[in-house]
C-alpha positions in Angstrom: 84.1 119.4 150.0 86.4 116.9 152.0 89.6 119.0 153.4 92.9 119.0 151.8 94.0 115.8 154.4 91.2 113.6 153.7 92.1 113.7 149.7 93.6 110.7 147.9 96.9 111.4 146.7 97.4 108.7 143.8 100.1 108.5 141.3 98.4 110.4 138.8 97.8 113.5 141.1 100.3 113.3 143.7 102.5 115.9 141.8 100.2 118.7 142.1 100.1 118.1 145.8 103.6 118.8 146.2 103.5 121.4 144.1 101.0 123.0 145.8 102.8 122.9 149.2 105.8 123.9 147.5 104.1 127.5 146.4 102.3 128.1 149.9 105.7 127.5 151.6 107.2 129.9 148.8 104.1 132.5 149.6 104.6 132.2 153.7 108.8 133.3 152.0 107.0 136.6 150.8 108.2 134.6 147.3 105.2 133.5 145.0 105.3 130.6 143.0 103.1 130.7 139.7 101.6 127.1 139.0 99.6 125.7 136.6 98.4 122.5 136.1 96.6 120.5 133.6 94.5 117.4 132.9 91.3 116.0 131.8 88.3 117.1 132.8 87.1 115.3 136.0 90.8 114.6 137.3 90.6 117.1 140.6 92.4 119.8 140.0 90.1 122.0 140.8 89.2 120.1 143.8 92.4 119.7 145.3 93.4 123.4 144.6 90.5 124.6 146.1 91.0 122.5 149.3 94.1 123.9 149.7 92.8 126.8 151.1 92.2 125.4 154.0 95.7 124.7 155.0 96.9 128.2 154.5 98.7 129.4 157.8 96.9 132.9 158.7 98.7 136.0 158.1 99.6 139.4 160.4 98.4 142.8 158.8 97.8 145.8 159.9 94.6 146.0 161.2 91.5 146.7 158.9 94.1 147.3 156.3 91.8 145.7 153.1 95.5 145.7 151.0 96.8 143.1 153.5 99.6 145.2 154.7 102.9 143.6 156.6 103.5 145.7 159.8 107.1 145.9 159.1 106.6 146.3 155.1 103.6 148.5 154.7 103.1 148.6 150.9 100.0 150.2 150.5 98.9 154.0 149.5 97.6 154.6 153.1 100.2 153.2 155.2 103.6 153.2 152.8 104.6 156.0 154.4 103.9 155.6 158.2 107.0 155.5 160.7 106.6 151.9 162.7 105.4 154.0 165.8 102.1 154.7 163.8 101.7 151.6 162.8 102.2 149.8 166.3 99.7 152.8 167.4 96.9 151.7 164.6 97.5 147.8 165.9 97.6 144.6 163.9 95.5 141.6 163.6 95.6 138.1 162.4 93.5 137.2 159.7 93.2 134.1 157.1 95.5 134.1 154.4 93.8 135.1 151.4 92.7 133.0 149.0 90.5 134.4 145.8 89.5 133.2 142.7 89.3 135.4 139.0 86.6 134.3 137.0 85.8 134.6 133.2 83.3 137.1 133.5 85.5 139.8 135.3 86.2 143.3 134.5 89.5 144.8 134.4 88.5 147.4 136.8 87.2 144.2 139.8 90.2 142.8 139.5 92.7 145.6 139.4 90.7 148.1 141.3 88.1 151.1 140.3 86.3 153.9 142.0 84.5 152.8 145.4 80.3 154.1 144.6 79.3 153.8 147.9 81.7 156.4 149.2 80.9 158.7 146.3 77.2 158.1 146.4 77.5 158.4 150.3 74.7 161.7 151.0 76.8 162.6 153.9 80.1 162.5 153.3 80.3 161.9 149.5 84.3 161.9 148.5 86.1 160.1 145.4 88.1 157.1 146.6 89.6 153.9 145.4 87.9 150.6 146.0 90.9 147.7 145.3 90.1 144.9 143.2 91.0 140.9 143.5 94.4 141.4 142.8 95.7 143.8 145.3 93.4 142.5 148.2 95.0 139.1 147.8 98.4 140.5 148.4 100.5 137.8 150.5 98.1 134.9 149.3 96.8 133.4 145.9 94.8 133.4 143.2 93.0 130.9 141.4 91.9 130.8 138.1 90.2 128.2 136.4 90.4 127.2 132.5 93.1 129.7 132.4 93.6 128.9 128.8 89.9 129.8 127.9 90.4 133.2 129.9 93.5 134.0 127.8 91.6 133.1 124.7 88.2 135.5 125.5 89.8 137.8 127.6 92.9 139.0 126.7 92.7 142.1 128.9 92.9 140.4 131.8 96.0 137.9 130.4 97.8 141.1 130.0 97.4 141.9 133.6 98.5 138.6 134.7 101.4 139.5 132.7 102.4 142.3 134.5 101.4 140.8 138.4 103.3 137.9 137.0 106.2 139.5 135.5 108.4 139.7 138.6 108.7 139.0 141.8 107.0 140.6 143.6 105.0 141.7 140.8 103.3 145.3 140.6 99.8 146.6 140.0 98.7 150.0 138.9 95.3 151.1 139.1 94.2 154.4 137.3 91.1 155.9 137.2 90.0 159.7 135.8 90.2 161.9 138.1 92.4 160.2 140.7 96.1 159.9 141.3 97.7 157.1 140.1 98.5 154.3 142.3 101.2 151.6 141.6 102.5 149.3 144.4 104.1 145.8 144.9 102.2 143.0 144.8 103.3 139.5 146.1 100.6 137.1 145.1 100.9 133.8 144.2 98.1 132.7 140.9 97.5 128.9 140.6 95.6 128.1 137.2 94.2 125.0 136.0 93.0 123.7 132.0 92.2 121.1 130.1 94.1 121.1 127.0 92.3 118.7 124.9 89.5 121.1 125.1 89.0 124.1 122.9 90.6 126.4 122.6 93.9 123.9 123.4 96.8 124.2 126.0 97.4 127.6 127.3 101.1 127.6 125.4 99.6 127.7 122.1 97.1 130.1 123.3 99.3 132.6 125.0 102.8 131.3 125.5 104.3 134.7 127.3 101.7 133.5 129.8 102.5 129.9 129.9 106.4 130.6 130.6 104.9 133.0 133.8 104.1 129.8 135.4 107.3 128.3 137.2 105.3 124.7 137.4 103.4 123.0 135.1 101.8 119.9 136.4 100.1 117.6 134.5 97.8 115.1 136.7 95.7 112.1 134.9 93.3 109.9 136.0 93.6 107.1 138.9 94.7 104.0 137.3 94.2 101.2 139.8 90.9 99.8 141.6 92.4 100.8 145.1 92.8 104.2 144.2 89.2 104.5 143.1 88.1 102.8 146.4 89.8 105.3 148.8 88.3 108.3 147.1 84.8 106.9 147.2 85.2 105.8 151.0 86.4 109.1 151.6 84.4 111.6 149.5 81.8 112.2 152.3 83.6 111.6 155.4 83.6 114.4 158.1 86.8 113.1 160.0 89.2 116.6 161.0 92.5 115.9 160.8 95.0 118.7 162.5 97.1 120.4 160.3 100.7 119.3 160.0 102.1 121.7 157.3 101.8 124.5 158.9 105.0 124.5 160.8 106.6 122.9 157.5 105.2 125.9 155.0 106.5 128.8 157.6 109.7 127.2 157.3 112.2 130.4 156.1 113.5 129.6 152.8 116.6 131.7 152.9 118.0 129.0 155.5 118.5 126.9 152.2 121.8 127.2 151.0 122.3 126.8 147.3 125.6 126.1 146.1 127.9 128.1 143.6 128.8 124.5 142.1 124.6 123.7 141.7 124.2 127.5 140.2 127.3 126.6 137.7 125.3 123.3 136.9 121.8 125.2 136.2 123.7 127.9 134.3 125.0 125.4 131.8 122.2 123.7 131.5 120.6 127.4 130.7 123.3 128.0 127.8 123.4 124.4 126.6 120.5 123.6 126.4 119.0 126.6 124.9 116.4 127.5 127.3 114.9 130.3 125.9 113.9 132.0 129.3 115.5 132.7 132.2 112.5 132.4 134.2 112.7 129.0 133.4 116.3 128.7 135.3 115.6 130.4 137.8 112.3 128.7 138.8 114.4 125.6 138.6 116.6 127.0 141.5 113.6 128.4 143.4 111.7 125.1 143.2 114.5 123.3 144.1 115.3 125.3 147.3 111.9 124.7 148.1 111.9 120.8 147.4 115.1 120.5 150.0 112.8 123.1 152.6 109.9 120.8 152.6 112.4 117.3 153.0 114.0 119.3 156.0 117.6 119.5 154.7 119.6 122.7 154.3 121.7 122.0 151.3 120.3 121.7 147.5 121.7 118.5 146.0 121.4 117.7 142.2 118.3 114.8 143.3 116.3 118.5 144.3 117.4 120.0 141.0 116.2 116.7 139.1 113.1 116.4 140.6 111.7 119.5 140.0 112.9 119.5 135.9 110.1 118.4 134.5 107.5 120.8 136.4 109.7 123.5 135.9 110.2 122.9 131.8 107.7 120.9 130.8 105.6 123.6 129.3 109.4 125.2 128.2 110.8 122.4 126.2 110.0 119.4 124.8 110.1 116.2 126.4 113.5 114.7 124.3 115.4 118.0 125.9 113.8 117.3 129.5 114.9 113.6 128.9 118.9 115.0 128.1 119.1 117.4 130.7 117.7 114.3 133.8 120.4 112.1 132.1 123.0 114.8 132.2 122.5 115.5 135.8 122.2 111.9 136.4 125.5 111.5 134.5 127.2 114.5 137.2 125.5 112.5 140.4 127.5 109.2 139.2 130.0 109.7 136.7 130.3 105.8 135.9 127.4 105.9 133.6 127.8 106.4 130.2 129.7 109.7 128.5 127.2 109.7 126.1 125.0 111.1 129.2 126.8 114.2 129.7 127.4 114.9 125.9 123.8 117.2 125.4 125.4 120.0 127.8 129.2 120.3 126.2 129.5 122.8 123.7 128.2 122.3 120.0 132.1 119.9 118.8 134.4 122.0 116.6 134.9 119.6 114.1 131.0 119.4 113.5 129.7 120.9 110.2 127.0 123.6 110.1 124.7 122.2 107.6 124.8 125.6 106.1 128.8 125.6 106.4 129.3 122.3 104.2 126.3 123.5 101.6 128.2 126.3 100.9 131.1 124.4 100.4 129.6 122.3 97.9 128.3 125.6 96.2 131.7 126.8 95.9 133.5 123.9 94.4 130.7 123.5 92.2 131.2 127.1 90.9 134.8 126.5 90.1 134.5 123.5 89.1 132.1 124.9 86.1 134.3 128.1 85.7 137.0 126.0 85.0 135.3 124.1 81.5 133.9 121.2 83.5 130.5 122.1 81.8 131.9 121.6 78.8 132.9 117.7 79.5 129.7 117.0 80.9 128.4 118.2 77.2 130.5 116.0 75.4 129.4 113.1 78.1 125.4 113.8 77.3 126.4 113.6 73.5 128.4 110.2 73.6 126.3 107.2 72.3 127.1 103.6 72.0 125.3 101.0 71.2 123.4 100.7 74.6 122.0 104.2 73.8 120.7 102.9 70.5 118.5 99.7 72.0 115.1 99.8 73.3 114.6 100.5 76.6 113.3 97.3 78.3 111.7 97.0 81.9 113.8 95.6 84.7 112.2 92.0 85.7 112.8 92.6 89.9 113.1 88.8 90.4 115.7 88.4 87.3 117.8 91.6 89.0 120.8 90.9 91.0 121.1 93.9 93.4 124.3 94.6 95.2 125.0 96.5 98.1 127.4 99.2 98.2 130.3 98.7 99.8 130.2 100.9 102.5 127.4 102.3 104.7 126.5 105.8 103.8 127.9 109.0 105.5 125.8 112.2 106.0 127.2 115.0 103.7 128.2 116.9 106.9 130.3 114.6 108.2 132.5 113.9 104.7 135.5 115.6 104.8 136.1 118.6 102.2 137.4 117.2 98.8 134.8 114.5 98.9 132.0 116.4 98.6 132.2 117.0 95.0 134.0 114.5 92.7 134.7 114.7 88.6 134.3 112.0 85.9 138.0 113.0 84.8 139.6 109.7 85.5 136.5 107.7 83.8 136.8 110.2 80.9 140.4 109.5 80.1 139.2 105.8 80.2 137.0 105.8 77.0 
C-alpha cells in the first residue's frame, strides 16, 4: 500500500483528505470526530482511510495498560483510581496510536469486551477476568468500519453500540458479563466509516438515520475526472519513495487555542432555529469542524469562510442540498452585505403577514359556512334551475382553430396571498342583473 504522502489528492477525493486530518487533529484534542464518507466502489476510500494510519502521532499510556490509559486521566477499571504517585511508580510508554477496524462478522462481545479464556482456563492460576474488546482498546485512536451501511443493515446489534460510543463525547462503553461486576467507562474514540450508496442495501440514512446523524462529516468523493489525475496515480501506485511526516506537529496542534466568537455562535444558532436543523449534533459539529478548519490553516480566530466551508460535510447527510445552498448564501450574504437581500431572507423569521396554508383554508371554510347559513344555497338552486335558450341547443364541439382564447387580465395570485374578502365571492350582483 503507498503511504498516505505518496496518494493523489484530486478534486474528486481531496475532501476526504482534509477531513481526515481534521478528525486525527480533533483525536490528538482528546475530541473525536465521527466521519463517514461515501462513493462508488473503486474511488479509494478505503485506501486512503487505511493509509491514514500511518500518520497517526503515537500516544503516552501507562505502561502495558491494554485500555490505553492517559497518565494524567486514567480511565480504566485498574488504574481509575490510582493517586499520580502510583502511576509515575508503574511508568509510562509511548506506543502507536491505535488504529482498528470492526468487521461484519463481529460479535458483540469482540468488540465491547467478554470474559478473557485463557485466564480462566489457566491450570495454575485459573481466575474470572475481563478481556476488552475493539472498542475500549482503541481508546484515544479510531475505528474503521467499512460498508457501514451493510453492517447497520445485518447487524443491528452492533449499530446500537455505535450508538451509544457515538452518542457523546466522549462516548461510554459498558461491558457485562454473568458473574462479573459491571464495568462502564469513557471512551474517546474516533469511528471513520465508509459505503457505497448505490449499492444494496442503499445509503446508511435510509438504513439507519440515528446513525447517519452520529457522523459529524459526510464526504462524498467520486471518481478522477481528468487524464492527469489518472497518470499521477498509476506513476505512483508502486513507488517506495518515504516522505517524512509533516502533520504531525500540525494534528498535535491544541484546539482550545481556537477562539470562537459569541457573534460566529449567534450566527450558527440562527442558522440552527432557521433553518430547522433537526439535530443539534448537527450545529455543533459545524462549530467543532470549523475550529478545526482554522487549527489546520494556522489562524486562531474562526471566521464565517471556516463556518462555510465545512457546511456541506457537516449537513449533507442532515438536509437537503436546496437548504445547504440557502444557508452558504446566507453566510455569504453576512461576509459582504452588498449582495442581494434576497440572500439573507432563508434565516429571518417565517414574515407575519404570510398565510399558513391551513390559516387561509380555514378561512375559506368559514365564509363558506355562513355564506350557506345565510340562504346562499338557496340562490345557487334557483341558478341550476334557470334555462334560456342556450340550455335548450345541442351541445356542439369547440373547433380549437375557430376559438378565440383570451387571456385573463391579470396574472394569477396563490390563494394564500389574497387578502380575506377575496377568497370567496357571490353571484349577487350578476343575479340582480337577469
Amino acid at each position: 500500500m503507498n503511504p498516505y504522502h505518496r496518494l493523489i489528492k484530486h478534486s474528486g477525493i481531496q475532501p476526504l483528505f482534509h477531513a481526515i486530518e481534521m478528525s486525527v487533529t480533533a483525536i490528538c484534542n482528546d475530541y473525536p470526530l465521527h466521519l463517514h464518507t461515501e462513493g462508488l466502489r473503486g474511488t479509494g476510500k478505503t485506501t486512503v482511510i487505511r493509509a491514514a494510519r500511518h500518520i497517526l502521532p503515537p500516544i503516552i499510556r501507562i505502561k502495558n495498560c491494554i485500555y490505553n490509559c492517559h497518565p494524567a486521566h486514567p480511565h480504566c477499571p485498574l488504574h481509575r483510581h490510582l493517586s499520580p504517585s502510583q502511576i509515575t511508580q508503574l511508568g509510562t510508554e509511548v506506543v502507536p496510536r491505535p488504529f482498528l477496524e470492526i468487521s461484519h462478522s463481529a460479535k458483540p462481545g469482540s468488540i465491547v469486551g467478554s470474559i478473557d479464556l485463557s485466564k480462566l482456563t489457566d491450570q495454575n492460576n485459573s481466575l474470572a477476568a475481563l478481556l476488552p474488546g475493539t472498542i475500549p482498546q482503541a481508546h484515544r485512536g479510531i475505528i474503521f468500519i467499512d460498508e457501514v451501511n451493510r453492517l447497520a443493515d445485518t447487524s443491528p446489534e452492533l449499530a446500537d453500540i455505535l450508538l451509544d460510543v457515538m452518542g457523546t463525547k466522549p462516548g461510554r462503553i459498558q461491558i457485562e458479563e454473568p458473574g462479573l461486576p459491571l464495568i462502564e467507562m469513557p471512551i474517546s474514540v474516533s469511528i471513520w466509516a465508509a459505503s457505497n450508496p448505490d449499492e444494496d442495501p442503499g445509503a446508511l440514512r435510509q438504513i439507519r438515520r440515528q446513525l447517519s446523524d452520529r457522523f459529524d462529516l459526510t464526504i462524498p468523493v467520486s471518481q478522477p475526472n481528468n487524464i492527469q489525475s489518472v497518470f499521477e496515480i498509476l506513476k505512483n501506485r508502486n513507488s517506495n519513495e518515504i516522505l517524512k511526516d509533516t502533520l504531525s506537529a500540525r494534528f498535535e496542534s491544541p484546539l482550545r487555542e481556537i477562539n470562537t466568537s459569541d457573534e460566529i455562535r449567534n450566527i450558527l444558532a440562527s442558522i440552527y432555529i432557521n433553518f430547522k436543523l433537526e439535530s443539534l449534533r448537527a450545529i455543533e459539529a459545524v462549530e467543532t469542524s470549523s475550529g478545526l478548519e482554522a487549527l489546520l490553516a494556522a489562524q486562531t480566530e474562526v471566521t464565517l469562510d471556516h463556518v462555510a466551508s465545512v457546511i456541506p460535510y457537516t449537513l449533507g447527510h442532515r438536509t437537503d442540498a436546496n437548504t445547504i445552498a440557502e444557508i452558504l448564501q446566507y453566510l455569504a450574504h453576512l461576509k459582504d452585505p452588498k449582495q442581494s437581500s434576497a440572500a439573507a431572507m432563508p434565516a429571518l423569521p417565517i414574515h407575519a403577514a404570510t398565510k399558513s396554508p391551513e390559516g387561509w383554508w380555514k378561512k375559506l371554510l368559514q365564509k363558506l359556512a355562513a355564506k350557506l347559513s345565510s340562504g346562499f344555497h338557496k340562490n345557487l338552486s334557483a341558478e341550476n334551475q334557470m334555462t334560456d335558450e342556450k340550455n335548450n341547443k345541442t351541445m356542439q364541439l369547440l373547433k380549437p382553430a375557430a376559438t378565440t382564447i383570451t387571456a385573463p387580465p391579470k396574472s394569477a395570485a396563490p390563494l394564500s396571498q389574497m387578502p380575506d374578502h377575496k377568497l370567496l365571492t357571490t353571484p349577487d350582483k350578476q343575479h340582480d342583473e337577469h
